[in-house]
Backbone as CSV, one residue per row, in Angstrom:
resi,resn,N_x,N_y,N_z,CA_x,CA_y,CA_z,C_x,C_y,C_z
1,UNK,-84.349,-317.495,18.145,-84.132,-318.050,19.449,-82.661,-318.466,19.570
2,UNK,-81.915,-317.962,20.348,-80.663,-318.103,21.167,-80.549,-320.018,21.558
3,UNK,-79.549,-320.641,20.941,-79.400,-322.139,21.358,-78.104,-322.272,22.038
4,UNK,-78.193,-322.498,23.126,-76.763,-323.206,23.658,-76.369,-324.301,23.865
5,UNK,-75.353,-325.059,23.798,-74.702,-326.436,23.917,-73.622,-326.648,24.407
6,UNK,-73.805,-327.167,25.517,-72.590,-328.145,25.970,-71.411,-328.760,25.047
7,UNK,-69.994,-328.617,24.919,-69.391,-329.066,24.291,-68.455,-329.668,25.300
8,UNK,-67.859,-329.671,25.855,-67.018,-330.361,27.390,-66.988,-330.040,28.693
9,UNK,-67.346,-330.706,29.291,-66.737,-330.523,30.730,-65.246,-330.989,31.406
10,UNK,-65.119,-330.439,32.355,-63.675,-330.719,33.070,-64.235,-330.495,34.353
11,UNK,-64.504,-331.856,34.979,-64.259,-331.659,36.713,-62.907,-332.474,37.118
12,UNK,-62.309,-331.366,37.912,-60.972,-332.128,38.554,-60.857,-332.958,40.110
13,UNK,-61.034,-334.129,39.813,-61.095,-335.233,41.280,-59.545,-335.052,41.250
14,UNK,-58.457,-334.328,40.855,-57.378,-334.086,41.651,-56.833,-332.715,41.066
15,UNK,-56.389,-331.788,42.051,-55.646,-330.757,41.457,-54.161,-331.050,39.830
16,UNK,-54.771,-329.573,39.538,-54.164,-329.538,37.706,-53.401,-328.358,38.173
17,UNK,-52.769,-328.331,36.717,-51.724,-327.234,36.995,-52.455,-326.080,35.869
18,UNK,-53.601,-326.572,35.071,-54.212,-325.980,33.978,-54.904,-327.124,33.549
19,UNK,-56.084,-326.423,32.679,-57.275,-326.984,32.035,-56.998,-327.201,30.188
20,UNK,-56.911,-327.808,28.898,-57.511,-327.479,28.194,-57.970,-327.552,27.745
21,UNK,-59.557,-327.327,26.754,-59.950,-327.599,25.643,-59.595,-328.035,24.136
22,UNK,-59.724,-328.606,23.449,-58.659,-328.665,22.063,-59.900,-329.114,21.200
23,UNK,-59.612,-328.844,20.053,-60.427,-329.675,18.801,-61.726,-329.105,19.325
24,UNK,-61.707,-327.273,19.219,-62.936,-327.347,19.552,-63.359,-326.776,17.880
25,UNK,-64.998,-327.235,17.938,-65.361,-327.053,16.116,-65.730,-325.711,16.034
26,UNK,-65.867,-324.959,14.660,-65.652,-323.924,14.427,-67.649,-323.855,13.917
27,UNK,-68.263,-324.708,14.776,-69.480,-324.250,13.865,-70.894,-323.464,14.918
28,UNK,-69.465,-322.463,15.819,-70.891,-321.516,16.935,-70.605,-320.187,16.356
29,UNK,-71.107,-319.402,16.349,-70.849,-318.036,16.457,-69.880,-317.270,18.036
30,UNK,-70.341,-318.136,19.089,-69.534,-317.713,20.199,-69.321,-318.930,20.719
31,UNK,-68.374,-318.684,21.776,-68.014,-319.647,23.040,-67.967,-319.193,24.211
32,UNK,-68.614,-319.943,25.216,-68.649,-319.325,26.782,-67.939,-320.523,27.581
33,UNK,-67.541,-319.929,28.524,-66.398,-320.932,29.585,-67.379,-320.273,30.990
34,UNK,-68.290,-321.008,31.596,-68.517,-321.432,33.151,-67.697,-322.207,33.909
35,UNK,-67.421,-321.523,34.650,-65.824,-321.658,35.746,-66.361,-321.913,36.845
36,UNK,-66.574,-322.394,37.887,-66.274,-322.643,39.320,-64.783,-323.237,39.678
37,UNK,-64.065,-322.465,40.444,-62.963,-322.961,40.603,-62.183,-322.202,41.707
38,UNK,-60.817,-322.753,42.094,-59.967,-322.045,43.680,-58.812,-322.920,43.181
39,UNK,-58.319,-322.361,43.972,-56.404,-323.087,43.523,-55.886,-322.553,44.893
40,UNK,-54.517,-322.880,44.927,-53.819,-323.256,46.104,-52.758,-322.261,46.177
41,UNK,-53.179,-321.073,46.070,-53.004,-319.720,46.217,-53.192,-319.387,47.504
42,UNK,-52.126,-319.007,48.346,-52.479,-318.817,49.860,-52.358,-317.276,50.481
43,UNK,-52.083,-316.274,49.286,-51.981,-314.950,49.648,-52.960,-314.418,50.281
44,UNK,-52.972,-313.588,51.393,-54.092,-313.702,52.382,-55.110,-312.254,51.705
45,UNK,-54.721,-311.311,51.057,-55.103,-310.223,50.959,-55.784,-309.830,49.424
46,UNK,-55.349,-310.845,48.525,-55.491,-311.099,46.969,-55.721,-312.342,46.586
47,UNK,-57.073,-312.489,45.852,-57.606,-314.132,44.839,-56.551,-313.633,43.931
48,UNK,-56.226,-315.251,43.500,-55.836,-315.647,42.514,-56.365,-315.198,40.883
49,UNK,-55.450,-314.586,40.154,-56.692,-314.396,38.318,-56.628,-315.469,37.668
50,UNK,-57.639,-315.628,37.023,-57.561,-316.174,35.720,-56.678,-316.250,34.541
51,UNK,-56.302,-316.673,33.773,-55.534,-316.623,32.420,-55.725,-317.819,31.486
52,UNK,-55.993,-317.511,30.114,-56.044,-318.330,29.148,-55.140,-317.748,28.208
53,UNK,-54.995,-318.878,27.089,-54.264,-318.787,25.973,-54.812,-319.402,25.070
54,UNK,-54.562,-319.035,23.735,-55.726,-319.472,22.625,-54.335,-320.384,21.677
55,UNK,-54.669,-321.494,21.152,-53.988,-321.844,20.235,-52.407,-322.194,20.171
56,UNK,-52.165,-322.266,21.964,-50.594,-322.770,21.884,-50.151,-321.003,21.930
57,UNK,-50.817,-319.959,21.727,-49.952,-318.606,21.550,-49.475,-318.367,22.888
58,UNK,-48.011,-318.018,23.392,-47.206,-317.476,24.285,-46.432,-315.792,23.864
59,UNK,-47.466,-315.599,22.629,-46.589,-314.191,21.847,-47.004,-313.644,23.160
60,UNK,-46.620,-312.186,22.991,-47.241,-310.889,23.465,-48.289,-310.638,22.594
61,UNK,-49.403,-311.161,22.400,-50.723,-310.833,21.678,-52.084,-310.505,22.770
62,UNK,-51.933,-310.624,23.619,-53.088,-310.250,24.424,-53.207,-309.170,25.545
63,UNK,-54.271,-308.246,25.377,-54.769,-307.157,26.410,-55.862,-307.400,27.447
64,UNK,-56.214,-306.741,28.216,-57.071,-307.154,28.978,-57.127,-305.370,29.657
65,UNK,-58.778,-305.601,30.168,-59.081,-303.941,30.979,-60.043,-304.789,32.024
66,UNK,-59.776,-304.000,33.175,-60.499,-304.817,34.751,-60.906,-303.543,35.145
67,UNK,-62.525,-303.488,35.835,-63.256,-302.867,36.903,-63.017,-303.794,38.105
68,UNK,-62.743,-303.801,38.821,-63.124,-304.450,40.506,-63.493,-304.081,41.183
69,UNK,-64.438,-304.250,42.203,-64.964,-303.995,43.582,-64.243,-304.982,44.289
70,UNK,-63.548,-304.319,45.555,-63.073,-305.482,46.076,-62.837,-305.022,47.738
71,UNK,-63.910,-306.162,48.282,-64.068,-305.067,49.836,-64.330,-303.835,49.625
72,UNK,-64.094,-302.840,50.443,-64.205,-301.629,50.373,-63.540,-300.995,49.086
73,UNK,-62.701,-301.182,48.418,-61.860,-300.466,47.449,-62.334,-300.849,45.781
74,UNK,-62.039,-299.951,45.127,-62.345,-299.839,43.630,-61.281,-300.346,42.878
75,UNK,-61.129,-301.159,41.679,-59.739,-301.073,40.820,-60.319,-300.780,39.337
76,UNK,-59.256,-299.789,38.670,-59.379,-299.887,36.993,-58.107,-300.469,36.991
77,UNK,-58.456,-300.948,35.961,-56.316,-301.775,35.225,-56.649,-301.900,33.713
78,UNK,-55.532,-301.570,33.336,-55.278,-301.817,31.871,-54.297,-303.019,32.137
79,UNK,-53.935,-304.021,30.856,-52.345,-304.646,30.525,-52.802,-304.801,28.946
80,UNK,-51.389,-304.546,28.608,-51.155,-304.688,27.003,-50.195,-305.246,27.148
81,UNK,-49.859,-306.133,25.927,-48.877,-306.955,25.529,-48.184,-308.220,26.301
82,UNK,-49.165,-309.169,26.830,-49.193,-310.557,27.491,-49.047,-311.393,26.921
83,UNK,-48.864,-312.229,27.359,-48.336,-313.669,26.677,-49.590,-314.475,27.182
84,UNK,-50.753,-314.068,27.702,-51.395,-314.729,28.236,-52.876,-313.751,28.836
85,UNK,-54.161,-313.508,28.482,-55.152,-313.183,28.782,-55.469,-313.052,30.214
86,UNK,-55.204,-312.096,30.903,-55.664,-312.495,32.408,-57.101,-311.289,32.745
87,UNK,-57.835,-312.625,33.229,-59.346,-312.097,33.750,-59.956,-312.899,34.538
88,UNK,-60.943,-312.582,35.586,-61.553,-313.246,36.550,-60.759,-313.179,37.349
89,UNK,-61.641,-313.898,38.208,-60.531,-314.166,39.909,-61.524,-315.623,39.982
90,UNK,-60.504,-316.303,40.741,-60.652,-317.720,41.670,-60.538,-316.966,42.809
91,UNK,-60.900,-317.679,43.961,-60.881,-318.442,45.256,-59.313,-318.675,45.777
92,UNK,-58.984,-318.564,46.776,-58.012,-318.779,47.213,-57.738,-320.117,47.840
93,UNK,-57.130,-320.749,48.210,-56.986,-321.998,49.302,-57.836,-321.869,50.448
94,UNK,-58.176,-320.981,51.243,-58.892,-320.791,52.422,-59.573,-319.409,51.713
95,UNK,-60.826,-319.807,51.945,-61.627,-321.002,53.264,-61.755,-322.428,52.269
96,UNK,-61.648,-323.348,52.347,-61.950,-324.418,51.602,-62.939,-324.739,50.671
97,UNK,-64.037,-324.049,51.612,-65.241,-324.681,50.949,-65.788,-323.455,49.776
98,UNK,-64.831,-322.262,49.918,-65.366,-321.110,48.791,-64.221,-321.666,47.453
99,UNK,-65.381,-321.329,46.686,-65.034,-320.879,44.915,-65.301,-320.262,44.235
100,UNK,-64.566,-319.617,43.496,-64.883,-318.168,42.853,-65.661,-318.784,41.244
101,UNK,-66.542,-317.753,40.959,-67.247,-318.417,39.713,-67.264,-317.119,38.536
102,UNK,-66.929,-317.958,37.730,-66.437,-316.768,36.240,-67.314,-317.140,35.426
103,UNK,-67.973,-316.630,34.069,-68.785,-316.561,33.133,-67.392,-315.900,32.069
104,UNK,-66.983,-316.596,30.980,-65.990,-316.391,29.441,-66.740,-316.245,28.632
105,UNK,-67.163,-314.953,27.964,-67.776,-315.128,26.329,-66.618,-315.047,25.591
106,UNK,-65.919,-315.704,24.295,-65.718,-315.519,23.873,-66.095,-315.435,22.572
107,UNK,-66.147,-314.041,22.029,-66.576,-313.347,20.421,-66.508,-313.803,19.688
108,UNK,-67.092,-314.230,18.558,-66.952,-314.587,17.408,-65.631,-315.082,17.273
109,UNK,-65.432,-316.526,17.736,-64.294,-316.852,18.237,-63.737,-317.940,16.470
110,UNK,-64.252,-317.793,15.703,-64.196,-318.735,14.315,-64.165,-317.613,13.695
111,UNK,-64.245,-316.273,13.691,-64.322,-315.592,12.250,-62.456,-315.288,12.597
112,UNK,-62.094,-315.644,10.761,-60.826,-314.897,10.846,-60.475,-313.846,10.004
113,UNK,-61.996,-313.083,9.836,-61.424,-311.638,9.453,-61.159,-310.465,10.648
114,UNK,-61.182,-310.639,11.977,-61.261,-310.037,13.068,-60.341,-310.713,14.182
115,UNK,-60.019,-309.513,15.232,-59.817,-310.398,16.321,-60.719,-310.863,17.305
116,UNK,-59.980,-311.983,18.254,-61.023,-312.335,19.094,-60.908,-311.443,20.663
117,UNK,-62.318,-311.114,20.264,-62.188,-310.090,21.979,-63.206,-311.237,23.142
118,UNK,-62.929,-310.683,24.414,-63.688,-311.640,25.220,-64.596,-310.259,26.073
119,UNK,-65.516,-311.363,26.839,-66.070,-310.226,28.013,-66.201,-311.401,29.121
120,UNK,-65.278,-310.937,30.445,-65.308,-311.773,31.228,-66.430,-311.392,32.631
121,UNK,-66.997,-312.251,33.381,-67.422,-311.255,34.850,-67.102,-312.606,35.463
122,UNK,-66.581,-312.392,37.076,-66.276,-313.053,37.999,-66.969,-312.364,39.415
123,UNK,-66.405,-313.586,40.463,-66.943,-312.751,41.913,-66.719,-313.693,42.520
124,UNK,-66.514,-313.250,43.992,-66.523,-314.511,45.181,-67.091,-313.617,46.128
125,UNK,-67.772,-314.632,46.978,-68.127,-313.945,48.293,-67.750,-314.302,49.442
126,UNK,-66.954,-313.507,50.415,-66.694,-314.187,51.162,-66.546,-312.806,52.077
127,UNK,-65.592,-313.119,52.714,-64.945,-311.493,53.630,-64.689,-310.117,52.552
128,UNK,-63.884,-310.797,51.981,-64.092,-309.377,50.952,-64.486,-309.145,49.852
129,UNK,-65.766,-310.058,49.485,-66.915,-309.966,48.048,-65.975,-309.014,47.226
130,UNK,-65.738,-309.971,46.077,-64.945,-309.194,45.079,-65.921,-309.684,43.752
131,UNK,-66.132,-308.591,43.014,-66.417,-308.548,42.230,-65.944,-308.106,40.651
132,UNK,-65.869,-308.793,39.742,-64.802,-308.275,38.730,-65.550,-308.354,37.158
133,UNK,-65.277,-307.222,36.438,-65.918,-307.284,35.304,-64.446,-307.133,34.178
134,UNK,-64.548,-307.655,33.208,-63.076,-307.737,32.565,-63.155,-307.674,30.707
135,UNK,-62.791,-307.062,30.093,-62.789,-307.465,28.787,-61.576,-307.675,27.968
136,UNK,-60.839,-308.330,26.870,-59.847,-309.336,26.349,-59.813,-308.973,24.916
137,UNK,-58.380,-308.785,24.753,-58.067,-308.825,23.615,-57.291,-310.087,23.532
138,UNK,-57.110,-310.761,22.103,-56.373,-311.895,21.461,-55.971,-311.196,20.105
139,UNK,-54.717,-310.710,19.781,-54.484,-310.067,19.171,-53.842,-310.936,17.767
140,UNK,-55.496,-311.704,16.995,-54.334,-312.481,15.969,-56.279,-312.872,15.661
141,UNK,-55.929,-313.370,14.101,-57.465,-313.258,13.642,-57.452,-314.780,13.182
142,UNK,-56.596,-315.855,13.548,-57.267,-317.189,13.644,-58.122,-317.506,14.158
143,UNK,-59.054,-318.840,14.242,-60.131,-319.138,14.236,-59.731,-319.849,15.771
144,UNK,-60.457,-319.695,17.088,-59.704,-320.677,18.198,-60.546,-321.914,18.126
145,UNK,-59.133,-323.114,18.318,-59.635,-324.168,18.249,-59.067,-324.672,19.986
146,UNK,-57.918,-324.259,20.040,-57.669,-324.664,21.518,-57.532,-323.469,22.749
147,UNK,-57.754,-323.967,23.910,-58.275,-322.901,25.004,-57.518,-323.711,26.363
148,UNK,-56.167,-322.741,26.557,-55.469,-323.192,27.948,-56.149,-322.391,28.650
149,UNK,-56.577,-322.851,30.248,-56.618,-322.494,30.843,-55.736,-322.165,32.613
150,UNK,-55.283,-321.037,32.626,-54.148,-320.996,33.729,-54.730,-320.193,35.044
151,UNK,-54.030,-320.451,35.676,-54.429,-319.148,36.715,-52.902,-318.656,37.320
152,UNK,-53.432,-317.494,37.799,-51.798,-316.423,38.362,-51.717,-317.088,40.141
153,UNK,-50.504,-317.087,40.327,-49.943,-316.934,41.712,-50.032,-318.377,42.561
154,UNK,-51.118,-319.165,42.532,-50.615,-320.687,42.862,-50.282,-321.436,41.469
155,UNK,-49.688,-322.747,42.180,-49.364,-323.563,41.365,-50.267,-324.539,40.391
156,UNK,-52.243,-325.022,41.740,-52.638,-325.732,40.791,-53.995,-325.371,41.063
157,UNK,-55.046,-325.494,40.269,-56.465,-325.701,40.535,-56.686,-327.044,41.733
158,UNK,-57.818,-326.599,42.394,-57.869,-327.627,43.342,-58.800,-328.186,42.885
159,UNK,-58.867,-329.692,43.731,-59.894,-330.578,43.179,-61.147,-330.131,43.577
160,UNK,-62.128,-329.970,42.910,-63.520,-330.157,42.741,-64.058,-328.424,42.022
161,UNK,-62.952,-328.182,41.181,-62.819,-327.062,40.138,-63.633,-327.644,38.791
162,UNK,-64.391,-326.262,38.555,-65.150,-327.136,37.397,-65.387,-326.450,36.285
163,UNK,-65.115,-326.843,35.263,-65.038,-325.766,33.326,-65.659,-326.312,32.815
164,UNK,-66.681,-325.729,32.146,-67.876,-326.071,31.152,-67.641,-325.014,30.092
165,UNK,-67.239,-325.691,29.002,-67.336,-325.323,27.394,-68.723,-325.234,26.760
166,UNK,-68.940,-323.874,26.250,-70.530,-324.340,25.273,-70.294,-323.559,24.365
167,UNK,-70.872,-323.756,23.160,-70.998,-322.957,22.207,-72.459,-322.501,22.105
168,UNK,-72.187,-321.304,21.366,-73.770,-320.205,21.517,-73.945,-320.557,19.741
169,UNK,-75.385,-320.042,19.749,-75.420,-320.166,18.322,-76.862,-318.834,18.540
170,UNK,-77.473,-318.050,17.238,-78.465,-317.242,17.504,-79.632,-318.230,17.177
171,UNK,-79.647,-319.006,16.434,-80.729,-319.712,15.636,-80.094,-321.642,15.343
């Protein structure tokens, strides 16, 4: 039987510029990040992405591959060599009351004979229901203990953005 646990929450009663986790323990087999969140991104035609960083790393260690549905149109994307994991989409500033909601597995995020890969899925619904499926490279086989969380193109998460840390375990 599959056990999951709560390890932190983060609700923001005022806009952040980023989220992080730290001192997280090395005793799950995985980690998942539940996202509800929007930031103050006002581009009328494109949500805002996601981005994390594991461990303080700003190398060029991370890849990422995106499917999107978005409105009418399709996207594939590759990126190699980031300083920073980008996956999901947020919510934009308008309409107010929408937030985009992401699901983070991250892999066997404690073994350090491997790297850590992720599998992300996101979506918002609104005028142009976007839907996004994403998977992550972290190109370095430490064990993650800390987890920034950023987003592209505004400056901050808005208030009533919300990150839930859990660790998975099989048994």
């Amino acid at each position: 039987m599959a056990v999951i646990e709560a390890i932190a929450t983060t609700y923001l009663e005022a806009d952040a510029t980023s989220v992080t986790f730290s001192s997280i323990p090395a005793t799950y087999e995985h980690l998942q990040l539940r996202i509800n969140a929007k930031t103050d991104y006002t581009h009328a035609s494109q949500p805002s992405y996601g981005a994390i960083r594991f461990n303080g790393d700003t190398g060029s260690n991370y890849s990422a591959h995106r499917m999107m549905g978005y409105d009418t149109t399709t996207l594939g994307q590759a990126v190699t060599g980031n300083s920073e994991m980008y996956a999901g989409r947020w919510a934009n500033a308008v309409p107010a009351t929408l937030f985009g909601g992401v699901v983070w597995d991250i892999l066997d995020y404690a073994n350090t004979n491997k790297n850590t890969t992720c599998l992300i899925l996101s979506g918002i619904g609104d005028e142009a229901d976007i839907v996004s499926v994403d998977s992550g490279l972290w190109d370095d086989t430490a064990a993650v203990h800390t987890i920034l969380i950023d987003q592209s193109g505004g400056s901050n998460f808005l208030r009533g953005s919300e990150f839930t840390l859990y660790g998975l375990n099989s048994s």
